[in-house]
C-alpha positions in Angstrom: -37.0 12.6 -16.2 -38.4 9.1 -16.3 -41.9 9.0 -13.8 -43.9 6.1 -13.4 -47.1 4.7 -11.6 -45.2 2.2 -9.8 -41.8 3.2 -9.0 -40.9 0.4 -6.8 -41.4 -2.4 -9.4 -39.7 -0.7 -12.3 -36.5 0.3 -9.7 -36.4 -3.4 -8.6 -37.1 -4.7 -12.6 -33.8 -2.1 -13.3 -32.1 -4.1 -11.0 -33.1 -7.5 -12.2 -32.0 -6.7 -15.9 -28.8 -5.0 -15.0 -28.0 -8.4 -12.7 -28.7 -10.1 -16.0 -27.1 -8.3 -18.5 -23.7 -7.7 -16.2 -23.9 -4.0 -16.0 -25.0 -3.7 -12.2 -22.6 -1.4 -10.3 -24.3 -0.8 -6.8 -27.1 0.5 -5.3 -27.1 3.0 -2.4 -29.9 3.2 -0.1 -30.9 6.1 2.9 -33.3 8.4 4.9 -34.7 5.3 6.2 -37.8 5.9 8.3 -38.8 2.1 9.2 -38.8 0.4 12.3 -35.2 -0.8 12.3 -33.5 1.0 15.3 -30.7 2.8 14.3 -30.3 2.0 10.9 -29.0 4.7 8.5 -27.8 3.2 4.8 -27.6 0.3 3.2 -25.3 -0.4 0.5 -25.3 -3.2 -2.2 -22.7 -4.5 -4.6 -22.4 -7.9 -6.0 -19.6 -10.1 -5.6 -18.4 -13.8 -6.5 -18.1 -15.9 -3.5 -17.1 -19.8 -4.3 -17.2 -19.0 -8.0 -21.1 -18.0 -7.1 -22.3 -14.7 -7.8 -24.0 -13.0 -4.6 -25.3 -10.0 -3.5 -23.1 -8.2 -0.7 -25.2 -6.3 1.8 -23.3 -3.6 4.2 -25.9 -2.3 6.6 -24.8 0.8 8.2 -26.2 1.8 11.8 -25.6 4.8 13.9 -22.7 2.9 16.0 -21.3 -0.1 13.7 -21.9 -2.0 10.3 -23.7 -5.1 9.6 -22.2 -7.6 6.3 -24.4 -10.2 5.2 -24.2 -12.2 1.7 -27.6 -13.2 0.0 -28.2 -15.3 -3.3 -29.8 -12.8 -6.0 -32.9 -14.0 -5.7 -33.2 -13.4 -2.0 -31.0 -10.0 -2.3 -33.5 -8.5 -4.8 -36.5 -9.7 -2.5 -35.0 -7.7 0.4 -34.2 -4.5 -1.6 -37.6 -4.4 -2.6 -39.0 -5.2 1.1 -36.4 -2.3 2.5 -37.9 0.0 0.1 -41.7 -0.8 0.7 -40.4 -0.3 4.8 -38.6 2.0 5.1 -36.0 3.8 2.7 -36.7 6.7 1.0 -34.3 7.4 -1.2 -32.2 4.5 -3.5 -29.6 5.0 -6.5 -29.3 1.9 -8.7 -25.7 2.5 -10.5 -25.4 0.7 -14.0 -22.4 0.8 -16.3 -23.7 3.8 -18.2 -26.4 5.1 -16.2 -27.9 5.8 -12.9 -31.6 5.4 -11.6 -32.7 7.4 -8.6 -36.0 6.6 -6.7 -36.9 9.0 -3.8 -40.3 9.9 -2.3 -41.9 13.3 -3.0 -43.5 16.6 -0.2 -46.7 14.0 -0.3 -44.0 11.2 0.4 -45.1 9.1 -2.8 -42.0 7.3 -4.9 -41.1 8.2 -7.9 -37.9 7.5 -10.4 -35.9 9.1 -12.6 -32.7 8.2 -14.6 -29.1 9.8 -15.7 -26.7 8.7 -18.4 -23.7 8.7 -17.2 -20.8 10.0 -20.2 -17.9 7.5 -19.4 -18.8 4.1 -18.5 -17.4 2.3 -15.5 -16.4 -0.9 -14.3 -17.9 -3.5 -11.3 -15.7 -5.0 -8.9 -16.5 -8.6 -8.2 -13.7 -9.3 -5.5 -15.3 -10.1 -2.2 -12.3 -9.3 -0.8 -10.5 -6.6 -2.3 -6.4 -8.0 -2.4 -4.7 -5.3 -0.1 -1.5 -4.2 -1.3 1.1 -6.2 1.1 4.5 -5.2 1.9 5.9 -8.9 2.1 5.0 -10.7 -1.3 3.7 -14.0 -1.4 5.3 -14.6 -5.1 9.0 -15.6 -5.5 9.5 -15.7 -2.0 12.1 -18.4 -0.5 11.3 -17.9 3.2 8.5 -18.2 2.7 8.1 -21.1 1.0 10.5 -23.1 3.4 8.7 -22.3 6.3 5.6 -24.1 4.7 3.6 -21.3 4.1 3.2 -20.8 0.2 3.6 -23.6 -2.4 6.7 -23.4 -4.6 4.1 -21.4 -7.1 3.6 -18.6 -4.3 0.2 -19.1 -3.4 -0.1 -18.9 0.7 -1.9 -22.0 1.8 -5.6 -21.9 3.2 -4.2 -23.0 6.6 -1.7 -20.5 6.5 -3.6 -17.4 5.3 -3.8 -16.2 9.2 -0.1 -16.1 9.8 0.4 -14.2 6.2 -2.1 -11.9 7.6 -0.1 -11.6 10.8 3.6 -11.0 9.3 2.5 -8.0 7.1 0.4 -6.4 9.9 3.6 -6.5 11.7 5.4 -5.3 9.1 2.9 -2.3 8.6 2.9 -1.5 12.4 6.6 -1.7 12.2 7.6 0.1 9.0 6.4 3.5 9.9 8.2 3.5 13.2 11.2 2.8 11.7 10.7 5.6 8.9 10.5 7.9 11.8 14.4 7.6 12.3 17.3 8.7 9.6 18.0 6.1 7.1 20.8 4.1 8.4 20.2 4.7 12.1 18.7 0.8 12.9 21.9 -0.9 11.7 21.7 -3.6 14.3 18.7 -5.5 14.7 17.9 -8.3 17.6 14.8 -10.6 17.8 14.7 -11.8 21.4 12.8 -15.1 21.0 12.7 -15.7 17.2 11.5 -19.2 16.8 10.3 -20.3 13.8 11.2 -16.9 12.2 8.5 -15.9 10.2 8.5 -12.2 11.5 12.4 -12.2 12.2 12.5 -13.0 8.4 9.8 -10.8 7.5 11.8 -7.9 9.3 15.0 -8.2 7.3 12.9 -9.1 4.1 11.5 -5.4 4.7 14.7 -3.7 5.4 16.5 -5.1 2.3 13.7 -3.9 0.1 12.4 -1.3 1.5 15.0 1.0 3.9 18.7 0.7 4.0 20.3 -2.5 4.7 20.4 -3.7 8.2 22.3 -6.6 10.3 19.5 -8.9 11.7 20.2 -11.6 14.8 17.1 -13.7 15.6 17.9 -15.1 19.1 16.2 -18.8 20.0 16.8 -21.4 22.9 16.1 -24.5 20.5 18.8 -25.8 18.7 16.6 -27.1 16.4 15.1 -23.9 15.0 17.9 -22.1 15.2 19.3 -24.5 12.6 16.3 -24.6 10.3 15.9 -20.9 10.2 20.1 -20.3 9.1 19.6 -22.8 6.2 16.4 -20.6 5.0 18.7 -17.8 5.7 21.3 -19.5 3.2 18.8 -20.8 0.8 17.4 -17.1 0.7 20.6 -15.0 0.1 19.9 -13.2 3.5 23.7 -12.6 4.2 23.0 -10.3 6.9 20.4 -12.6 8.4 21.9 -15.2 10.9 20.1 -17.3 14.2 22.3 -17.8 17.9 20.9 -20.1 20.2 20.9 -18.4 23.7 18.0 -16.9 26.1 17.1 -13.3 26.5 19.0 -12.6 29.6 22.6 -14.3 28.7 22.7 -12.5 25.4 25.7 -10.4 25.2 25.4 -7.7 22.0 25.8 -4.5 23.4 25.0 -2.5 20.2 21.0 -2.8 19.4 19.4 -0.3 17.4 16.2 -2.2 17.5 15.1 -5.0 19.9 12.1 -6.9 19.2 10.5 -9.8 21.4 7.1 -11.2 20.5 5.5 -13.2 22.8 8.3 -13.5 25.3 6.6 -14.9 28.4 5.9 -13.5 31.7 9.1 -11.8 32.9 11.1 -12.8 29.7 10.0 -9.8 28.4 10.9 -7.3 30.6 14.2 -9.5 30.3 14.0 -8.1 26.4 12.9 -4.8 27.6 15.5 -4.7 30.2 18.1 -5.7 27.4 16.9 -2.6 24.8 17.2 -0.2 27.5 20.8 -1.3 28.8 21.6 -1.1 24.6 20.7 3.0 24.6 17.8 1.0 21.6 16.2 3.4 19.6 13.1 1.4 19.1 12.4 -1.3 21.0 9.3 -3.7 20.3 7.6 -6.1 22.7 4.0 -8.3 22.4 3.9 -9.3 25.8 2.8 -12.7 26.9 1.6 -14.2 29.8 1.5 -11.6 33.1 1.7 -14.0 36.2 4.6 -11.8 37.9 2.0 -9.4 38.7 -1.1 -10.9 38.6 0.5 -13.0 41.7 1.4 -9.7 42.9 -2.6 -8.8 43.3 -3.9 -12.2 44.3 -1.1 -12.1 46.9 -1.7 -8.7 48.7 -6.0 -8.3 47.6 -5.9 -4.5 48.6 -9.5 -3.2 48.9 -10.3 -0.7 45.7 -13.0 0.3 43.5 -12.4 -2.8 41.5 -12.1 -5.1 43.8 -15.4 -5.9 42.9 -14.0 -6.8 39.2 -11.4 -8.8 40.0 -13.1 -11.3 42.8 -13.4 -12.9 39.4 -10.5 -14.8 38.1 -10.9 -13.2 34.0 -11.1 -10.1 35.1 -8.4 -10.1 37.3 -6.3 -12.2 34.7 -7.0 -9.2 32.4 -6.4 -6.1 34.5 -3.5 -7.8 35.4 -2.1 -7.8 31.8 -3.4 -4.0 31.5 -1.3 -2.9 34.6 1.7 -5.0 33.8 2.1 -3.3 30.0 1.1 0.3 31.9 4.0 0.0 34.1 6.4 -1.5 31.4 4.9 2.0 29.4 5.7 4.1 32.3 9.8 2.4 32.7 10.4 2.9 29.5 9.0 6.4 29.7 11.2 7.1 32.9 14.1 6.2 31.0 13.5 8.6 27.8 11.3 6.9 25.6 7.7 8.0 23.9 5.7 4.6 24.4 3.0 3.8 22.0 0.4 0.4 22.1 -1.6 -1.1 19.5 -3.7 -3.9 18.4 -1.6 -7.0 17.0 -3.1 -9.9 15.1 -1.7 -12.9 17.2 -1.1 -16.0 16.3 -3.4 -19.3 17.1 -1.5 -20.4 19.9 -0.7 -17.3 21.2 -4.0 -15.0 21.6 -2.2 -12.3 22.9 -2.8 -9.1 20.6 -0.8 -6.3 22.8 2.0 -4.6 21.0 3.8 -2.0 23.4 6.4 0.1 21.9 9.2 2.5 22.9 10.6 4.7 21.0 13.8 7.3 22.1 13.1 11.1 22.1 14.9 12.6 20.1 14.6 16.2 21.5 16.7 17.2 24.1 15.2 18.1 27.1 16.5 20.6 29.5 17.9 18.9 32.5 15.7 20.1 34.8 12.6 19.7 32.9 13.7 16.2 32.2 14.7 15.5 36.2 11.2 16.8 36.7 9.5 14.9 34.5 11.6 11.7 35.7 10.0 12.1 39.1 6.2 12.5 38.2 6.6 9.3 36.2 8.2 7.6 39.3 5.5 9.1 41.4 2.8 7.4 39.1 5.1 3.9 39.3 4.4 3.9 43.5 1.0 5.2 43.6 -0.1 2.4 40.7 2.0 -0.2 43.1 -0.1 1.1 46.1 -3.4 1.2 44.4 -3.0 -2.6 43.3 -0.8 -4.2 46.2 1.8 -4.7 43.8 5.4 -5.3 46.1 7.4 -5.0 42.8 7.5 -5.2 39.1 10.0 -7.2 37.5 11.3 -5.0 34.9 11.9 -2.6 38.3 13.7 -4.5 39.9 16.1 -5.0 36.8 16.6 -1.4 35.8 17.5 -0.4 39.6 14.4 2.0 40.5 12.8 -0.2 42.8 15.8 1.0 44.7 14.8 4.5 43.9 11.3 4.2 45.0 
């Protein structure tokens, strides 16, 4: 055991020479008494940001975490003030070794040091590459829709939508490995455009579950035929674009509907459409909300947030909230287990909702199930009531505004 008469300036000179000579690891810091409220750990590790090296704070509080980025000189400056101030304990990792500084009974510092039997390795990445489910490298689509260069590197302006298409993809991929292989044989997008995530979808399929028939469905003419050439040009032979609108499309036999970003109505038009089709999963990032929203503004029924939404954000927002809780409760009514989750959205469309229906597959008694039918519906009125909501327009298209 190493003990010296000034612990804090041979840690910190530790520090300095293992910045130097390339061996620094880490250094873990806690049982802070200072004056910082709610401040547990902090945690160093270097890292190369714009071909500069840096030192990578991560201050942990009680309720969240703080990153911050400091040159060396300023990062070693701040250990050293942290541990005059306030941390009582802090392990310096090396390659080969490990120096421990801690206060003793009386509360004065002292060090000590460990060498470690296998040497390890730093990791300079500031952020660590996640492992993605649609490659960047050797991929056509990709490249046609202006998002890679022809070498596979995604674009700095189009790092956000790569980000976006695999999140989907990893939101999606465990639903769909909750049915048998082979069960979604027929696939719809309901509003396509572009295509990135209708050709993400199928890209994921083909590689990863059994091989599916996709249909991306879009208005424009225009994308429609950009998005079959890509098709073409990537050997996607079960790919193919229609042009058409949600509510005149005719295919009867969807395993899987999806419609991202379909506005206002349009998608309990798609919702409508996965429910008519028996779907076993259907998929919707709703858009827009102004059915219902003009629903409130039109009837203003006194509540215990009426003092909320006397302003026009709030309203716009619980608006959204009880237009996806009713769409939840349909598709509940009708024999699905609903889910919701966060969705990175795109630029233009800041809408991160993603609500998601998935049919049982138990069979309930009829009873139970007629029971259960009627305690949803019950729910439907008494959220109408409670909002002075006349009618929702996914409702009115299944028929049970009729019931009700």
């Amino acid at each position: 055991m190493q003990i010296s008469s000034k612990p804090i300036e041979t840690f910190i000179a530790n520090v300095e020479k293992s910045l130097d000579q390339k061996t620094f690891i880490k250094i873990s810091m806690g049982n802070y008494k200072g004056k910082e409220e709610n401040l547990k750990q902090l945690y160093v590790k270097k890292t190369i940001i714009k071909r500069k090296e840096m030192l990578a704070f991560n201050f942990r509080y009680q309720t969240r975490d703080v990153f911050k980025n400091y040159n060396i000189e300023e990062g070693i400056a701040l250990m050293k003030k942290y541990l005059n101030e306030g941390f009582r304990i802090a392990t310096l990792f090396i390659i080969d070794e490990e120096f421990v500084i801690e206060t003793n009974k009386e509360g004065a510092f002292r060090l000590r040091s460990k060498k470690m039997t296998e040497k390890r390795e730093a990791d300079l990445a500031h952020d660590k590459e996640k492992k993605r489910l649609i490659l960047a490298q050797d991929n056509v689509y990709l490249h046609q829709l202006g998002l890679t260069d022809d070498k596979g590197t995604v674009f700095k302006n189009a790092q956000d939508k790569y980000k976006q298409i695999n999140q989907y993809i990893e939101l999606l991929g465990p639903l769909i490995k909750e049915f048998t292989v082979g069960t979604i044989k027929n696939v719809v997008d309901m509003g396509s455009g572009k295509g990135y995530l209708t050709f993400a979808l199928y890209d994921y399929l083909l590689n990863h579950l059994k091989k599916a028939n996709v249909v991306g469905v879009e208005f424009r003419k225009d994308m429609v035929d950009l998005c079959n050439n890509i098709a073409v040009k990537a050997g996607f032979d079960q790919l193919s674009f229609v042009e058409g609108t949600i509510d005149n499309y005719g295919q009867k036999d969807i395993n899987l509907l999806v419609a991202l970003h379909a506005c206002d109505t349009a998608t309990d038009d798609a919702i409508f459409k996965g429910i008519q089709a028996n779907a076993e999963l259907i998929v919707v990032a709703p858009c827009c909300h102004k059915q219902i929203r003009r629903e409130i503004e039109k009837h203003k029924v006194k509540n215990e947030v009426s003092f909320l939404t006397r302003y026009g954000i709030f309203l716009e927002r619980q608006a959204e909230m009880v237009t996806d809780g009713l769409r939840a409760l349909i598709l509940e009514y009708y024999g699905y287990r609903t889910k919701v989750f966060e969705f990175i959205s795109d630029a233009h469309t800041p809408k991160n909702v993603l609500v998601v229906g998935m049919k049982r597959a138990e069979s309930l008694k009829q009873k139970v199930e007629i029971e259960r039918r009627e305690e949803i519906l019950q729910k439907i009125i008494a959220t109408k009531a409670y909002f002075g909501i006349g009618y929702h327009h996914l409702e009115r298209l299944t028929g049970l505004d009729k019931v009700n």
